[in-house]
C-alpha positions in Angstrom: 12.2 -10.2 13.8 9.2 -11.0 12.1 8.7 -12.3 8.8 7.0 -9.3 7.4 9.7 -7.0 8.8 12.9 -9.4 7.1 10.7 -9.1 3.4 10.6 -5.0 4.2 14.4 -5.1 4.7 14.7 -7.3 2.2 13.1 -4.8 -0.4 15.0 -2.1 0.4 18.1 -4.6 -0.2 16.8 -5.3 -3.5 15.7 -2.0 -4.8 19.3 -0.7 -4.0 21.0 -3.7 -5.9 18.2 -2.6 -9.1 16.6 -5.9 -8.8 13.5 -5.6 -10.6 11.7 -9.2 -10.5 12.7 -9.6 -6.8 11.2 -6.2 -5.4 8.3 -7.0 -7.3 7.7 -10.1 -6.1 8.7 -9.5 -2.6 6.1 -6.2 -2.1 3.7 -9.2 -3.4 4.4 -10.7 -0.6 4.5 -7.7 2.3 1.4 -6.9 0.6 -0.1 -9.8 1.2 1.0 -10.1 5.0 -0.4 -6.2 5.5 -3.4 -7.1 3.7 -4.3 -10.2 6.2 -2.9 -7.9 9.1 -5.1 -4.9 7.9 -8.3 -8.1 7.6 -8.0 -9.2 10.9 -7.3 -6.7 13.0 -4.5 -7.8 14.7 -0.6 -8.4 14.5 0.4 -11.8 13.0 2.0 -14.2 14.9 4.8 -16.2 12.6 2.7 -19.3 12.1 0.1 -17.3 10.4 2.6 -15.4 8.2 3.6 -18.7 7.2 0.5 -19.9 6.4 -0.1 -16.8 4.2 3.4 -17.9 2.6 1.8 -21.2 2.1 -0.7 -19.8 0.8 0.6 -17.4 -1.7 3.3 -20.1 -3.0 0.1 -22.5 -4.0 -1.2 -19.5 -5.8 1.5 -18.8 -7.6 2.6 -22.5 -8.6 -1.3 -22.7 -9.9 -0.6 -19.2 -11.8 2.5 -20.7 -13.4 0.5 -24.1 -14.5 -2.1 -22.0 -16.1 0.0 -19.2 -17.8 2.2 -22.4 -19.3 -1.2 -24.1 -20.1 -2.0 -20.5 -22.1 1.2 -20.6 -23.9 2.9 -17.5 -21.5 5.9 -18.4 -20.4 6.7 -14.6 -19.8 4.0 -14.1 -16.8 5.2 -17.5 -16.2 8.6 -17.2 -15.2 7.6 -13.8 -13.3 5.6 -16.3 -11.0 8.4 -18.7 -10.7 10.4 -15.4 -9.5 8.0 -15.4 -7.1 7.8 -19.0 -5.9 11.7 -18.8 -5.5 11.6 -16.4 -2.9 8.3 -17.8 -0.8 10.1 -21.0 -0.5 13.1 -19.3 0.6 11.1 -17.8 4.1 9.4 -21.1 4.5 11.0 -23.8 6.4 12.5 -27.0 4.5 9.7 -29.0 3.1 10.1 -32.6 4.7 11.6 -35.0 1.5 9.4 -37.8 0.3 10.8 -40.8 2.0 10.3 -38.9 5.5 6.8 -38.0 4.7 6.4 -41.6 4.0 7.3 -43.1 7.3 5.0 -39.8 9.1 2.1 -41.0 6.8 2.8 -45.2 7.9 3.6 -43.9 11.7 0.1 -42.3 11.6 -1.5 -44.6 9.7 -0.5 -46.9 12.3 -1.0 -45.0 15.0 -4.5 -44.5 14.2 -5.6 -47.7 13.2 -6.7 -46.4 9.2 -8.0 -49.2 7.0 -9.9 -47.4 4.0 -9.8 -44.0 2.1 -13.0 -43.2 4.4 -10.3 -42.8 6.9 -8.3 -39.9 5.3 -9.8 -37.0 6.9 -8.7 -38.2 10.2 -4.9 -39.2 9.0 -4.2 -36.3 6.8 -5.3 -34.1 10.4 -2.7 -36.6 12.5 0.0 -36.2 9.9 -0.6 -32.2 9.2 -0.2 -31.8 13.1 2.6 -33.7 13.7 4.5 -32.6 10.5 3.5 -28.9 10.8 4.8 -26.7 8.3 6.8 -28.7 7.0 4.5 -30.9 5.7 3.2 -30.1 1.8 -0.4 -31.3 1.7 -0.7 -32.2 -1.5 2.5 -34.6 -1.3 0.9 -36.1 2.3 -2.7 -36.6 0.2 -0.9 -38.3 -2.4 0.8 -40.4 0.2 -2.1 -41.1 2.2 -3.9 -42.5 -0.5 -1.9 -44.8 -1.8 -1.4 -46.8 1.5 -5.3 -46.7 2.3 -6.2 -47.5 -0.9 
């Protein structure tokens, strides 16, 4: 079962429990996976719904971030609504002492001395790590041992 089909089911779950926030955020979401479906032209495969999942839960922790830095913590805490149940379909983010030893195995691996080798680590740990991987934790990681 695809990822777009479990959110469909999971809205009809919702609407019948009278869960407001959570259908709302969740036909967010299908919309979002019928939009890119409608884009491309084709039927998505489940690591491109999880990259739109990726996606969207960046969006939305950037919306949160900027509706606190406005002083609205009421379109705030509908986004974090929405962030709950993205992370819920993604798969476990790795924890920060395993991204560590990915980001020393590659940097290792490949031989990286300077910060003008990041583009080439960040690609070795993003493909070895996969989804699991958050970027912005494996930039931040990177960093700091080629620097």
């Amino acid at each position: 079962m695809s990822i777009l089909s479990e959110l469909q089911e999971s809205v009809k779950v919702a609407l019948k429990a009278g869960d407001r926030e959570r259908v709302s955020a969740l036909r967010m979401v299908v919309c979002e996976l019928q939009n890119e479906a409608k884009r491309t032209r084709v039927e998505l495969d489940e690591s491109a719904e999880l990259a739109i999942l990726r996606r969207e839960l960046k969006r939305r922790q950037e919306s949160i971030e900027a509706f606190r830095a406005g002083g609205r913590d009421d379109l705030a805490a509908h986004e974090e609504v929405a962030v709950g149940i993205i992370e819920e379909l993604l798969p476990k983010q790795m924890d920060e002492s395993e991204l560590s030893a990915l980001v020393n195995k590659v940097v290792a691996e490949t031989g990286a001395t300077s910060v003008r080798d990041m583009g080439k680590v960040m690609a070795a740990v993003m493909a070895e790590g996969g989804v699991r991987v958050d970027g912005k934790s494996a930039s931040r990681l990177v960093k700091e041992r080629l620097s």
